[in-house]
C-alpha positions as a LaTeX table, in Angstrom:
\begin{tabular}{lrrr}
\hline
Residue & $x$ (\AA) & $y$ (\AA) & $z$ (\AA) \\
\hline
Unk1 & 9.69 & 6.11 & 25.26 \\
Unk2 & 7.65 & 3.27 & 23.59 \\
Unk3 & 3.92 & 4.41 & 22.98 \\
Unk4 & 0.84 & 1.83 & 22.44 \\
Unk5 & 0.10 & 2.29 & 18.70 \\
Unk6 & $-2.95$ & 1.08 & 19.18 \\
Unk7 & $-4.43$ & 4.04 & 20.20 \\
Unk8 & $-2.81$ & 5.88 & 17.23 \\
Unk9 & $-5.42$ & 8.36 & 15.68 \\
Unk10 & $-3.96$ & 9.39 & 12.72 \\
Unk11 & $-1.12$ & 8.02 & 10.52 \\
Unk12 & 0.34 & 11.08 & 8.72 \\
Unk13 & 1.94 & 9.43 & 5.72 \\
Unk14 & 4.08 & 11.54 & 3.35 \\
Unk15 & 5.86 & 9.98 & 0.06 \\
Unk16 & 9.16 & 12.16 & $-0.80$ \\
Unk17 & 10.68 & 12.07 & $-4.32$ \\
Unk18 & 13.69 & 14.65 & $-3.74$ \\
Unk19 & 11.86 & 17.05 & $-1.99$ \\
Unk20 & 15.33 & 18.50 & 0.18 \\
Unk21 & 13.61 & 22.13 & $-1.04$ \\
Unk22 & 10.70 & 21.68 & 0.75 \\
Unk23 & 10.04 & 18.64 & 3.31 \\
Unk24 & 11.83 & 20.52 & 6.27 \\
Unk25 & 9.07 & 22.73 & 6.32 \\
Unk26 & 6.51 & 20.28 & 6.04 \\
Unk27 & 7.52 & 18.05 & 8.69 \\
Unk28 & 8.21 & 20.90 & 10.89 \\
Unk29 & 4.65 & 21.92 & 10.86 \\
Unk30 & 3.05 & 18.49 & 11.06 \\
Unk31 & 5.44 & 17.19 & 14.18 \\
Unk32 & 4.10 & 20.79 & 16.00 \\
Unk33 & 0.14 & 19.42 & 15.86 \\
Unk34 & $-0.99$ & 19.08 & 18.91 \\
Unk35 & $-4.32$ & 18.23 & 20.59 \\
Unk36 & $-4.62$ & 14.24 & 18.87 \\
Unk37 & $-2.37$ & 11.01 & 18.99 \\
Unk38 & $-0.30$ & 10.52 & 15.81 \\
Unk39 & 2.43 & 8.69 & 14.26 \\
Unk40 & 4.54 & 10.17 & 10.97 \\
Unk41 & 5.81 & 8.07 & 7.98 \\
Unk42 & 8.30 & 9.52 & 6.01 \\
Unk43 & 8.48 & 7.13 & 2.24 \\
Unk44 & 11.90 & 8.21 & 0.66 \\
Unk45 & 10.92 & 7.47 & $-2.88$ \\
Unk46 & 14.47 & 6.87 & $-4.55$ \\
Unk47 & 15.41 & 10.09 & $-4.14$ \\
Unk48 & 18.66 & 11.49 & $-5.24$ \\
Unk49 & 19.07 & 14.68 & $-3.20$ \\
Unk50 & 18.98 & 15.10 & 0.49 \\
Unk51 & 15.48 & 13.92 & 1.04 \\
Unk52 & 16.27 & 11.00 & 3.25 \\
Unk53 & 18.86 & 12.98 & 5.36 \\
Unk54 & 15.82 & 16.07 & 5.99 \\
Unk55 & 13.47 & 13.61 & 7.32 \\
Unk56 & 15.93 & 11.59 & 9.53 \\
Unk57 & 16.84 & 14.86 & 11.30 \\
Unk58 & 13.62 & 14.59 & 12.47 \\
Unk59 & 13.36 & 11.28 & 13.75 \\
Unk60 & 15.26 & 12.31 & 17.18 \\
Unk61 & 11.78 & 14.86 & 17.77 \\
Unk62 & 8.76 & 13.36 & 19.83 \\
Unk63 & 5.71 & 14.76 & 17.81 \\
Unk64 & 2.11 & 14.41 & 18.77 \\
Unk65 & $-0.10$ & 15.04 & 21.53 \\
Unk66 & 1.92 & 17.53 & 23.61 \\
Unk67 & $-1.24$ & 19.32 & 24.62 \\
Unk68 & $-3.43$ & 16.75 & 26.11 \\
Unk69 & $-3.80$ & 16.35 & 29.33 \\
Unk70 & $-4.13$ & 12.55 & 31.03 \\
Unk71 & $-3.20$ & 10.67 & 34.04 \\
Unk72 & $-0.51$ & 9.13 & 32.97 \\
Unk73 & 1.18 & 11.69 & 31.58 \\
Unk74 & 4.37 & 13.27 & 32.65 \\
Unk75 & 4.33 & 17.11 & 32.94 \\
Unk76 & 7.41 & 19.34 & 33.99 \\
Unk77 & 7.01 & 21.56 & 37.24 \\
Unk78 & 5.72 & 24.27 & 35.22 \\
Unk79 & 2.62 & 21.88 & 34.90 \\
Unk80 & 3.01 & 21.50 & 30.82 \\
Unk81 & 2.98 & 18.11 & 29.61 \\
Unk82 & 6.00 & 16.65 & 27.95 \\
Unk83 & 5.44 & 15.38 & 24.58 \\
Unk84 & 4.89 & 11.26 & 24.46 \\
Unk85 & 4.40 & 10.57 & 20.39 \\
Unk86 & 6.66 & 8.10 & 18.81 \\
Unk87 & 9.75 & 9.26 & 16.50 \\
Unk88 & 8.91 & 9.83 & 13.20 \\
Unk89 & 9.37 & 6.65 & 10.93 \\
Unk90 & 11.38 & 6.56 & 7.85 \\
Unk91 & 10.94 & 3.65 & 5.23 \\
Unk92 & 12.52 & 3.52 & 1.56 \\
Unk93 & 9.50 & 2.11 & $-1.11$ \\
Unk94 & 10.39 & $-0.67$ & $-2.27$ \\
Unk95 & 11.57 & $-1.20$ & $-6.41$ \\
Unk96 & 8.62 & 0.30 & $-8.61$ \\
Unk97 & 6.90 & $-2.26$ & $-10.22$ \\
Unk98 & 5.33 & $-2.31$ & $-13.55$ \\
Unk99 & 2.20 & $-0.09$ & $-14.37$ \\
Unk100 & 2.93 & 1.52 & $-10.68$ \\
Unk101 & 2.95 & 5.15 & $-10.81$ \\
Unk102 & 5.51 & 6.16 & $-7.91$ \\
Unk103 & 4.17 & 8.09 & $-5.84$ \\
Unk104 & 1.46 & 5.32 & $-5.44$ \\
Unk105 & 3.84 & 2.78 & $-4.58$ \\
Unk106 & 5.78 & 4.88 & $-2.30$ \\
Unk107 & 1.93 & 5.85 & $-0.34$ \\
Unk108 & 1.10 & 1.71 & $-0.62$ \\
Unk109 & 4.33 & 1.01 & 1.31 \\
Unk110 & 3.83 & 3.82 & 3.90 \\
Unk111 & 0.01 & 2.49 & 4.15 \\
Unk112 & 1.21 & $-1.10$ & 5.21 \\
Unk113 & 2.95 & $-0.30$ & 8.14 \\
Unk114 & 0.99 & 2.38 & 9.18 \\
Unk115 & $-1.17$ & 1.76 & 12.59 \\
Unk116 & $-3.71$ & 4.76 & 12.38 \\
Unk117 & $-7.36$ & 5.09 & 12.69 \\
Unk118 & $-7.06$ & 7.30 & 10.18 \\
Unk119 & $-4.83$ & 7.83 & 7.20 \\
Unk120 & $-3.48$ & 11.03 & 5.96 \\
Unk121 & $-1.64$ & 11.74 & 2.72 \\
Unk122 & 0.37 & 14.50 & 2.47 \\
Unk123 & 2.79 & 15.65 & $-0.35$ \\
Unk124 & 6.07 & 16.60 & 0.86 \\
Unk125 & 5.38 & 20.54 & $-0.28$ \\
Unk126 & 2.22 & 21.00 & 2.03 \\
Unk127 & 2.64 & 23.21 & 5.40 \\
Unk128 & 0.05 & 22.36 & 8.07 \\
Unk129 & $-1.48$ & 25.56 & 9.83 \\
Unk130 & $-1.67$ & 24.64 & 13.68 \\
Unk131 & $-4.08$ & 22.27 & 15.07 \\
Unk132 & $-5.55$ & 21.25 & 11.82 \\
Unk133 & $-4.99$ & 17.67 & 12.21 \\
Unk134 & $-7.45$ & 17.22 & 15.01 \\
Unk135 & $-9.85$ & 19.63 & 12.87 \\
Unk136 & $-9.58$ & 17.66 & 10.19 \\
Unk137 & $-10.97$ & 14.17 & 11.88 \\
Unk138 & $-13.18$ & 16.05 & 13.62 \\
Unk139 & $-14.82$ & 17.64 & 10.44 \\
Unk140 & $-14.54$ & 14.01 & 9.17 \\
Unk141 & $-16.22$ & 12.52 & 11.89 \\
Unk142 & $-18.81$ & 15.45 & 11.99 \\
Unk143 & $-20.35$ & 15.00 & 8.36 \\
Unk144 & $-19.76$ & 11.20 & 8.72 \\
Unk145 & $-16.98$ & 11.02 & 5.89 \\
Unk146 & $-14.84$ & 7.75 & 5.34 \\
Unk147 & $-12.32$ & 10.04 & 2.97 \\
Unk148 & $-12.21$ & 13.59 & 3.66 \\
Unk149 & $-9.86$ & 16.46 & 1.24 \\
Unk150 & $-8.94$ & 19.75 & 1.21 \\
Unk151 & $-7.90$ & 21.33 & $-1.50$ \\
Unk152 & $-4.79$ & 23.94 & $-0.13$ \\
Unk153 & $-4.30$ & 27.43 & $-0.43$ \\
Unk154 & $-2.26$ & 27.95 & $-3.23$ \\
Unk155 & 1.05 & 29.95 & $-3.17$ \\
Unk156 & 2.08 & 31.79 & $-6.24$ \\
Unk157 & 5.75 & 33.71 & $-6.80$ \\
Unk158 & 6.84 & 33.92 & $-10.34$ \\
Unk159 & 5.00 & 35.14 & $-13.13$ \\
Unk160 & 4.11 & 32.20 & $-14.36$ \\
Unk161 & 2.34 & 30.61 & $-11.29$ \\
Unk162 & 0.11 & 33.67 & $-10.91$ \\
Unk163 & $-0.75$ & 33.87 & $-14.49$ \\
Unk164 & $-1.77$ & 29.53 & $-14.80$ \\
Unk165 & $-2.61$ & 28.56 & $-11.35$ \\
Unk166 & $-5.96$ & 30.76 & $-11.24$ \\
Unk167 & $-6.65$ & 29.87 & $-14.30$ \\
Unk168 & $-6.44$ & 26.03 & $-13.74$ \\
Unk169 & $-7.81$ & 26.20 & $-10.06$ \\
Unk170 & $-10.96$ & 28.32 & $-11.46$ \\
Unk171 & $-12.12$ & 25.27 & $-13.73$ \\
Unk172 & $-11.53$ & 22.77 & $-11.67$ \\
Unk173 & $-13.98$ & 24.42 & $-8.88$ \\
Unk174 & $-16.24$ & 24.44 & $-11.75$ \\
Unk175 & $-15.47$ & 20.64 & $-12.94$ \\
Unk176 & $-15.40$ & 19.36 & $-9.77$ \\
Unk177 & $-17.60$ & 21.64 & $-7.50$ \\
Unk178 & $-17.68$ & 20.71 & $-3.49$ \\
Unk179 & $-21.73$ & 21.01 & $-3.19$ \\
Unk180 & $-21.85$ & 17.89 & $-5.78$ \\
Unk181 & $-18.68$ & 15.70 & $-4.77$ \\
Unk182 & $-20.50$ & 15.57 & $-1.07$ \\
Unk183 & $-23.62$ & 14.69 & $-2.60$ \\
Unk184 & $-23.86$ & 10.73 & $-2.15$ \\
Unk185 & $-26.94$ & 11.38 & $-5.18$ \\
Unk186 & $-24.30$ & 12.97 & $-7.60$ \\
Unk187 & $-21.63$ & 10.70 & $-9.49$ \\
Unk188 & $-19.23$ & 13.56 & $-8.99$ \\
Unk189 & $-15.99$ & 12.54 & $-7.01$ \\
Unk190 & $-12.83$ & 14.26 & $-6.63$ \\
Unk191 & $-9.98$ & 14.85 & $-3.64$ \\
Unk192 & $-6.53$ & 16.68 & $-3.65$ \\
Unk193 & $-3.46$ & 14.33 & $-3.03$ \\
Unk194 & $-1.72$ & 17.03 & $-1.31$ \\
Unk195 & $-4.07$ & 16.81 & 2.06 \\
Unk196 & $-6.54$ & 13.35 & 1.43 \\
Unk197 & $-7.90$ & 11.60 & 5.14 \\
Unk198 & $-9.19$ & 8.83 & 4.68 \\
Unk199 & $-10.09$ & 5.86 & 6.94 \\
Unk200 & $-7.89$ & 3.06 & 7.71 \\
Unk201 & $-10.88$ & 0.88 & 7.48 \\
Unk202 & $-12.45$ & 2.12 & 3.86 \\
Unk203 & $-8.76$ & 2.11 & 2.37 \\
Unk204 & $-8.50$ & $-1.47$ & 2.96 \\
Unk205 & $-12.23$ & $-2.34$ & 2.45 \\
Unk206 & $-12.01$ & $-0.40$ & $-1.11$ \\
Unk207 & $-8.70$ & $-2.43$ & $-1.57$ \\
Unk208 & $-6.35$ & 1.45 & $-1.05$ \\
Unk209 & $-3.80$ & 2.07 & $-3.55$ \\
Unk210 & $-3.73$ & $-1.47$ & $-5.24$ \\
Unk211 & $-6.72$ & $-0.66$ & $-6.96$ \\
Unk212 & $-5.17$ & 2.81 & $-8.63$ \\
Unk213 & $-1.91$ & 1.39 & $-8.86$ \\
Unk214 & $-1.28$ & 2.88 & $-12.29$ \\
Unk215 & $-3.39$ & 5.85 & $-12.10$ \\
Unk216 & $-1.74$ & 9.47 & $-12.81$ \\
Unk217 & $-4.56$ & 11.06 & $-10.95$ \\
Unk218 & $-4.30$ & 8.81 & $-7.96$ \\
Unk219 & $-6.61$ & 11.48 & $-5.74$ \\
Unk220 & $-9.58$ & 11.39 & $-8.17$ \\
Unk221 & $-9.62$ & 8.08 & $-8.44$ \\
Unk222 & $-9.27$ & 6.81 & $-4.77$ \\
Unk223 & $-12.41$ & 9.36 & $-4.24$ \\
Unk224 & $-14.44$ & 7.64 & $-6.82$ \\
Unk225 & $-13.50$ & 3.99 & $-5.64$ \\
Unk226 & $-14.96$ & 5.65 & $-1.92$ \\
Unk227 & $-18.01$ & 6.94 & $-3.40$ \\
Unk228 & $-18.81$ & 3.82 & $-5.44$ \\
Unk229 & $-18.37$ & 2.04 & $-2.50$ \\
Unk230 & $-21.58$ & 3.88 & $-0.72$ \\
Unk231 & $-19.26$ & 5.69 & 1.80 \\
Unk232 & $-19.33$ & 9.21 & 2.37 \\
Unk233 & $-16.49$ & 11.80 & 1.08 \\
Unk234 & $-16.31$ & 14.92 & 1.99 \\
Unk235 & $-14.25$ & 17.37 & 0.44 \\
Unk236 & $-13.79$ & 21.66 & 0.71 \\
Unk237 & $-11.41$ & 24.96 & 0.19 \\
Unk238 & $-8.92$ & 24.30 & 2.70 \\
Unk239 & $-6.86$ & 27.41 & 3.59 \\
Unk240 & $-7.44$ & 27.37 & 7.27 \\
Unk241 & $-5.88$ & 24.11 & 7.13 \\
Unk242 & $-3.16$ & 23.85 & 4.79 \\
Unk243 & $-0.89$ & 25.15 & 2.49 \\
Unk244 & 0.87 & 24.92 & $-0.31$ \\
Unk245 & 3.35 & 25.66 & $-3.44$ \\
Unk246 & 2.77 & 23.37 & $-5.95$ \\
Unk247 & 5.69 & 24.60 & $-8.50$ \\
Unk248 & 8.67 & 26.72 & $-8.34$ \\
Unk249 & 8.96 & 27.86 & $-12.01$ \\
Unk250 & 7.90 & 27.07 & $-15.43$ \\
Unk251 & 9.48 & 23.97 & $-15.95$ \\
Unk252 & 8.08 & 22.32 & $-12.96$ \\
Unk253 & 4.74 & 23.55 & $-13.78$ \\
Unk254 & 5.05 & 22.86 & $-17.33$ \\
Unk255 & 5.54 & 18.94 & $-16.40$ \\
Unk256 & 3.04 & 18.79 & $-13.76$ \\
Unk257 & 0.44 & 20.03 & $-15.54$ \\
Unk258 & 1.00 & 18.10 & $-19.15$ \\
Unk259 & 0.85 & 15.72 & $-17.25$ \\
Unk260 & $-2.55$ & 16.08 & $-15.43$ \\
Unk261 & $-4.59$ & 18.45 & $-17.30$ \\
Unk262 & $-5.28$ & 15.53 & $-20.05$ \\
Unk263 & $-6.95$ & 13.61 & $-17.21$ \\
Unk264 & $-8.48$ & 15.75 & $-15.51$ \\
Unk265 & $-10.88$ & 17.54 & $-17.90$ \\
Unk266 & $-12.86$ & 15.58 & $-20.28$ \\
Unk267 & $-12.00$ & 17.07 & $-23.97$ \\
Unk268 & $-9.41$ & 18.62 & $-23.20$ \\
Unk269 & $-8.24$ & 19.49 & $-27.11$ \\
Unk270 & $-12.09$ & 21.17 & $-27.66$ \\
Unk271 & $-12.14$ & 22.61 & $-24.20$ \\
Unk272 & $-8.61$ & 24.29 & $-24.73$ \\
Unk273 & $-9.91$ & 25.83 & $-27.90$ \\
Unk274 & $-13.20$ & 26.97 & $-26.24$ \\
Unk275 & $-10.83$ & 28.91 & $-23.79$ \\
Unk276 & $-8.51$ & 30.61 & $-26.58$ \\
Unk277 & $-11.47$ & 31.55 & $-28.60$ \\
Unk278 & $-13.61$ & 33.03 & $-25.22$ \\
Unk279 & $-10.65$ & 35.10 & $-24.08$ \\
Unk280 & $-9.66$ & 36.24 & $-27.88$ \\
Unk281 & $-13.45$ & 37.43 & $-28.14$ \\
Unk282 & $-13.83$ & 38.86 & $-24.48$ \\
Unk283 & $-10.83$ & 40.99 & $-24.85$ \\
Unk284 & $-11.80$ & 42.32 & $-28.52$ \\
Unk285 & $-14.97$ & 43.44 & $-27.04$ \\
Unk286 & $-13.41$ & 44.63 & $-24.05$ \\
Unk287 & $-11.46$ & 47.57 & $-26.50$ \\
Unk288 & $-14.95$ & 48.11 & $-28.84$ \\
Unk289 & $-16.80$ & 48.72 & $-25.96$ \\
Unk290 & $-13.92$ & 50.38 & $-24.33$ \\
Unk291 & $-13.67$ & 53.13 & $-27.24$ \\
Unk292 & $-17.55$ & 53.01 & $-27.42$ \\
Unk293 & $-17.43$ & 54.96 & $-23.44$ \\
Unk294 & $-14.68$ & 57.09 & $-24.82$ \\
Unk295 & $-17.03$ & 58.02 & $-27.77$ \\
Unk296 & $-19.96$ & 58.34 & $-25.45$ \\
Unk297 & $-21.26$ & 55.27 & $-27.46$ \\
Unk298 & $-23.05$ & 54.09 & $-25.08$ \\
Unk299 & $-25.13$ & 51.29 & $-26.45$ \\
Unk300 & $-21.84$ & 49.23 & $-27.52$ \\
Unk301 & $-20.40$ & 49.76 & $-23.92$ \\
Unk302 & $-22.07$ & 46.66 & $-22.58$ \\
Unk303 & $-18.68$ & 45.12 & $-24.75$ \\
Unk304 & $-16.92$ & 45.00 & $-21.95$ \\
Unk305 & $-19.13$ & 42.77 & $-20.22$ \\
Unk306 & $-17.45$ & 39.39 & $-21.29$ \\
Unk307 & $-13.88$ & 40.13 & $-19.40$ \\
Unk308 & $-15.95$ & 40.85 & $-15.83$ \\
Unk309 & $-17.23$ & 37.61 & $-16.54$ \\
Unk310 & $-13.83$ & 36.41 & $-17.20$ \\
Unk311 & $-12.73$ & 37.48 & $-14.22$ \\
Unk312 & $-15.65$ & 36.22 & $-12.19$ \\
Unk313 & $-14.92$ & 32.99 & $-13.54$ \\
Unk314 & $-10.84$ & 33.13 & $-12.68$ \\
Unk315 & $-12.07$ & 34.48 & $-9.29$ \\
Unk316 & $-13.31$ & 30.83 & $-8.44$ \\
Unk317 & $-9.60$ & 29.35 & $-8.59$ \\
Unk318 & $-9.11$ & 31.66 & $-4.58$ \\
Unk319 & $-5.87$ & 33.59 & $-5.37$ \\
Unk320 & $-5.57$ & 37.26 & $-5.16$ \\
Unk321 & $-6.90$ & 39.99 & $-7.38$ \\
Unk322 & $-3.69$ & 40.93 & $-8.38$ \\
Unk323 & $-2.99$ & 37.22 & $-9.33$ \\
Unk324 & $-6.87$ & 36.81 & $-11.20$ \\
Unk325 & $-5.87$ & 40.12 & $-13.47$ \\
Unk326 & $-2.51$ & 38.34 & $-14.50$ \\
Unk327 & $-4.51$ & 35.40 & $-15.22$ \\
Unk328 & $-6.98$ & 36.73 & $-17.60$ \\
Unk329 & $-4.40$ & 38.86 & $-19.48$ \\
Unk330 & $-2.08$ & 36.42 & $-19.99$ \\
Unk331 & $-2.81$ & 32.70 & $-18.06$ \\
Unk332 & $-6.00$ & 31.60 & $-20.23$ \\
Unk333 & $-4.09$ & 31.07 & $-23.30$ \\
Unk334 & $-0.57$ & 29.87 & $-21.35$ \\
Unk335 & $-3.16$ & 27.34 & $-19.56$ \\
Unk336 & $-4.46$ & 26.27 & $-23.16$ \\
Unk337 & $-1.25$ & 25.79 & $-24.26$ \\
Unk338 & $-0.60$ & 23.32 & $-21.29$ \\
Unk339 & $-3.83$ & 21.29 & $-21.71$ \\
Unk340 & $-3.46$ & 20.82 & $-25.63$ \\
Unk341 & 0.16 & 19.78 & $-24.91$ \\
Unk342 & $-1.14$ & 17.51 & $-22.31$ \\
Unk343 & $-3.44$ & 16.17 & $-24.78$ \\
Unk344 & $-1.04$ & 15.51 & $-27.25$ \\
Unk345 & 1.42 & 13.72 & $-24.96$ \\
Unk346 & $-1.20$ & 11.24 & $-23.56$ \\
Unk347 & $-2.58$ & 10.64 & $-26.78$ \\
Unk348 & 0.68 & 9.27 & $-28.30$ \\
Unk349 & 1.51 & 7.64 & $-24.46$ \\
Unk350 & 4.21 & 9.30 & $-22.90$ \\
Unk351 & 4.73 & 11.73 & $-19.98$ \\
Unk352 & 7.61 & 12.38 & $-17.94$ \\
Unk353 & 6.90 & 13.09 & $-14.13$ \\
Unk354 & 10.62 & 13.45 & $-11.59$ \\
Unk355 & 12.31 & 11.80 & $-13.55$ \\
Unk356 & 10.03 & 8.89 & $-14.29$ \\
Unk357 & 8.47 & 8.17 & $-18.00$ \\
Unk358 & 5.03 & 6.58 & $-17.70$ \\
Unk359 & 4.55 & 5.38 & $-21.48$ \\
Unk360 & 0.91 & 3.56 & $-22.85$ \\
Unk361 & $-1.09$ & 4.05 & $-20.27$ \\
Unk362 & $-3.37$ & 5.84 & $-18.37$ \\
Unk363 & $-4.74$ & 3.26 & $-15.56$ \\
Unk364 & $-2.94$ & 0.28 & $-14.18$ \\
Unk365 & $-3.71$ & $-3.28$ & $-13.64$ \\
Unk366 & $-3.57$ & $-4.04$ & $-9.96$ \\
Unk367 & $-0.98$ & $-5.03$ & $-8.41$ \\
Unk368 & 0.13 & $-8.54$ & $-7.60$ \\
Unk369 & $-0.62$ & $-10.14$ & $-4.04$ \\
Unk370 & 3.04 & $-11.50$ & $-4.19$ \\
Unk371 & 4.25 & $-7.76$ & $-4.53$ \\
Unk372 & 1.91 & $-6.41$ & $-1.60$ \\
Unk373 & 3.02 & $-9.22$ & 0.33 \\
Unk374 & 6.84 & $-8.21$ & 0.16 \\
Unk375 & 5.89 & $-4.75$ & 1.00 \\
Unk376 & 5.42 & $-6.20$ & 4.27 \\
Unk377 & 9.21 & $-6.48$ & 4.25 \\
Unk378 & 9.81 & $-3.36$ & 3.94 \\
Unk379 & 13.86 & $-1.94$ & 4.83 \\
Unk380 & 13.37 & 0.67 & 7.77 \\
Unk381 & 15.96 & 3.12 & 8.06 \\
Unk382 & 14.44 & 4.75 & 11.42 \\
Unk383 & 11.94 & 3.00 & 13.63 \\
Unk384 & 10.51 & 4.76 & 16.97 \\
Unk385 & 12.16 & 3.82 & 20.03 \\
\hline
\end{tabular}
């Protein structure tokens, strides 16, 4: 059935870099929204695995706005309206140019063709709780936002995850806290790529991914270019909206992470040394004043102050207690470790992200109107009937 795009609300747009693992379960809970008219681009970012074949499975499903009720809609004798979205679209990016990262090439390409209102970025590892796409541009709408964000509630399995992800999560609420990034007065900006709406005006007024073409931190950036631009972001917690895992093991998170941390915190050699000495010191006063209660000492017992604030601070990053105890025993100086490695690797211009090596720079020129012109070229493997 062919559906007038024009009166698409939302483009969900997801770029895929073999993500077989995970993108089933992504799609699956983004083609269930209901309540709001949507279309879904799928960008197959070279992948190697079965990437391609997981979202083409889903191309033969009618997503969208099974719930709504209007008079031209066709409903079964039961009275339930049948489901009138188009198919999900899936487009290959096209060859990644110079100083393009690629996951901002793959989200250019899937911007170009898409026909939303609205534009939402997803990562391929994100699952959608129900009905929190027409939240989502509602909230937007409600606080007047051009670029709205939520930052994901964050799974954790292994060992590792639980002991760095708190850890990591709890400074960046207190880099980047909400009540100053939606304060037009404060310079503060910040989104998460994993859930960023943003409208499909602003992203071409503030020129959209051309303009962060070679930026690691693609998110950050696209919120700044918004708030410069005197629009409105708005950006919160998000667990009653989405979820995610980020990594599946240390060597995923070990790359991810060297390859952010660098960027996102501002010293991050001094700041990782700040951590290593705070948690050597809390936890050496944490036994003194320990043995001082076991000696009835009482005046030394305040010593075991600094690891309650420790694990205040960790509390910040919204995992579990069990998680925030793992992290201040062991995470603060495994995330240390991470940020003075990430240091080290952008200092002499090199890190290594899926495969990709993105050597001597931090930032990007733009890219080239003769390159964003053949975008509009793009091959399509699936189009909507």
């Amino acid at each position: 059935m062919n559906i007038d795009k024009q009166n698409l609300v939302v483009s969900v747009i997801v770029p895929a870099r073999n993500e077989e693992a995970c993108l089933a379960s992504c799609l699956e809970s983004v083609v269930t929204q209901t309540g709001i008219d949507f279309e879904i681009i799928v960008v197959d970012d070279a992948s190697t695995d079965r990437t391609a074949e997981v979202a083409r499975s889903f191309s033969t499903a009618h997503v969208g706005a099974g719930a709504l009720t209007r008079p031209n809609d066709h409903t079964n004798h039961g009275g339930t309206v049948t489901p009138a979205r188009p198919k999900l679209t899936l487009i290959s990016a096209p060859p990644l140019p110079e100083n393009w990262t690629g996951k901002n090439n793959a989200m250019a390409a899937g911007a170009k063709v898409a026909t939303g209102k609205w534009l939402l970025f997803s990562d391929a590892d994100t699952v959608h709780k129900p009905g929190s796409l027409v939240r989502a541009v509602a909230e937007a709408e409600q606080h007047g936002s051009a670029l709205l964000s939520y930052s994901p509630e964050q799974e954790v399995h292994s060992f590792w995850e639980k002991a760095v992800m708190p850890v990591i999560f709890a400074e960046l609420a207190a880099t980047y806290p909400p009540s100053k990034v939606n304060d037009p007065a404060s310079p503060v900006a910040a989104a998460n790529g994993q859930y960023l709406l943003i409208s499909h005006e602003t992203y071409d007024a503030v020129g959209g991914h051309t303009q962060v073409a070679g930026d690691l931190l693609e998110d950050v950036a696209m919120a700044r270019l918004v708030k410069s631009s005197g629009r409105k972001i708005f950006f919160r917690y998000g667990s009653d909206a989405v979820r995610t895992r980020m990594y599946r093991g240390w060597s995923q998170m070990k790359e991810g992470w060297t390859k952010n941390l660098a960027l996102l915190f501002k010293h991050p050699a001094g700041r990782a040394l700040v951590f290593l000495m705070f948690w050597a010191l809390s936890w050496v006063a944490f036994v003194l004043g320990f043995a001082a209660i076991e000696s009835a000492y009482w005046k030394v017992a305040v010593y075991v102050l600094p690891v309650f604030f420790l694990y205040g601070r960790i509390a910040r990053g919204k995992f579990s207690s069990a998680s925030n105890l793992i992290a201040i025993v062991y995470g603060i100086p495994i995330a240390a470790s991470l940020l003075l490695k990430s240091a080290s690797l952008h200092r002499r211009g090199g890190v290594m992200w899926k495969g990709r090596v993105y050597r001597g720079w931090l930032r990007g020129p733009v890219a080239s109107a003769e390159f964003m012109e053949s975008v509009e070229d793009l091959p399509v493997q699936e189009r909507p009937l």
